[in-house]
C-alpha positions in Angstrom: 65.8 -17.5 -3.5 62.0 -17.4 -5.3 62.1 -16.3 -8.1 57.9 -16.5 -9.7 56.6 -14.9 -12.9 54.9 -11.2 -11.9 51.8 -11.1 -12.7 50.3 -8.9 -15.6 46.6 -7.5 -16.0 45.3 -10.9 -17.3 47.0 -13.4 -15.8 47.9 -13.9 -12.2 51.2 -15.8 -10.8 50.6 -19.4 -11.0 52.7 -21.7 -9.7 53.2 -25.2 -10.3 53.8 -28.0 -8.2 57.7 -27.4 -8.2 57.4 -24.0 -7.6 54.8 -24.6 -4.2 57.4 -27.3 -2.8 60.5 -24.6 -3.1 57.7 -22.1 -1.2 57.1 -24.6 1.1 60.7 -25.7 1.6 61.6 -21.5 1.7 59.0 -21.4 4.4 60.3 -23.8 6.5 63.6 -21.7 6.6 61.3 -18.6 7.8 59.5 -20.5 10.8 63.1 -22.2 12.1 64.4 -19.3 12.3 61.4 -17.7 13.8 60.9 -20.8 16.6 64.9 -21.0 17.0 65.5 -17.7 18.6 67.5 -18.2 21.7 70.5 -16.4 24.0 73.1 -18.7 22.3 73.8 -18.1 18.4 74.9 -21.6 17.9 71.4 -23.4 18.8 69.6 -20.8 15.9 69.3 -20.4 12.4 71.9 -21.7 10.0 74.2 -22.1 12.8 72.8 -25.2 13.8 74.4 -28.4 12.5 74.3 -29.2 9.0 72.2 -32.7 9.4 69.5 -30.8 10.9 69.8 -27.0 9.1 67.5 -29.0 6.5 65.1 -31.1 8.2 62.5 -28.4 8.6 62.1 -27.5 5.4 61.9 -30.4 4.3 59.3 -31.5 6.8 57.5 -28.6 5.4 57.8 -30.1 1.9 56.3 -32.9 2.7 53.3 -31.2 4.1 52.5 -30.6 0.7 52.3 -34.0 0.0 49.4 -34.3 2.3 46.0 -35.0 0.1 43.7 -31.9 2.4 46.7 -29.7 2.2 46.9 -30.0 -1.5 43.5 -29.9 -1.9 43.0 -26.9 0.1 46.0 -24.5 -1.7 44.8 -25.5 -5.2 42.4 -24.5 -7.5 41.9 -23.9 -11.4 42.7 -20.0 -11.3 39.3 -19.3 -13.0 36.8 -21.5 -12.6 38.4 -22.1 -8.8 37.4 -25.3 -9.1 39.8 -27.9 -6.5 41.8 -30.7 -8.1 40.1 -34.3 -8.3 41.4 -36.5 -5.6 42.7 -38.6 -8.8 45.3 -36.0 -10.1 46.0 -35.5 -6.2 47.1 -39.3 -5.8 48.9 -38.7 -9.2 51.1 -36.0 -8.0 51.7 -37.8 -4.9 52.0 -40.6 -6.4 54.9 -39.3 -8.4 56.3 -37.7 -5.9 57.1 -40.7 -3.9 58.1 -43.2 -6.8 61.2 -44.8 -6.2 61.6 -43.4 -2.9 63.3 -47.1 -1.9 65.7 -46.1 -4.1 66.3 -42.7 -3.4 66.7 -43.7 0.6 69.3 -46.2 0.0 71.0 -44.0 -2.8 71.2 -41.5 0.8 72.0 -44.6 2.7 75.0 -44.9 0.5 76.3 -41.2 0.9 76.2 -41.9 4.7 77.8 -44.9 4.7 80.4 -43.3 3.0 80.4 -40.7 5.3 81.1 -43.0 8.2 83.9 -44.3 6.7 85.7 -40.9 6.1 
């Protein structure tokens, strides 16, 4: 499912902002299944329902969204110096344009759900 450059002798793997928020998303697959072990197959795992197989990985994406938290996992691979709180605001800034949009462009999936 990740798939990141190796790293060589002179450069380590860097990853970029789409590359964290798949980790992050991957990770919130790994702690549902780890907090969803139970006697009964059908409460864990990806045998949930579909509506909520997602919704903790994507919680966990938006964790990165958080200003500390992408403060804190960032840092120029060198100098190790942490991002300004401007180009944080910028990438969450971007992150969240047009989210009106994109919630009633889901709106409009569900409704047609409803009607199926």
């Amino acid at each position: 499912v990740l798939s990141f450059p190796k790293p060589n002798s002179t450069m380590p793997t860097l990853l970029n902002y789409g590359q964290m928020k798949l980790l992050f998303h991957e990770f919130g697959h790994v702690l549902h299944n780890i907090c969803s072990e139970t006697e009964l197959i059908v409460f864990s795992g990806t045998q949930v329902d579909k509506d909520f197989m997602e919704a903790p990985s994507q919680i966990l994406e938006h964790w990165l969204l958080e200003p500390n938290v992408l403060k804190n996992i960032s840092s120029h691979y060198q100098s190790k110096t942490q991002l300004t709180d401007d180009i944080v605001r910028s990438i969450v800034d971007a992150e969240t344009f047009d989210l009106g949009y994109k919630t009633m462009r889901q709106v409009t999936f569900d409704m047609f759900d409803f009607t199926l």
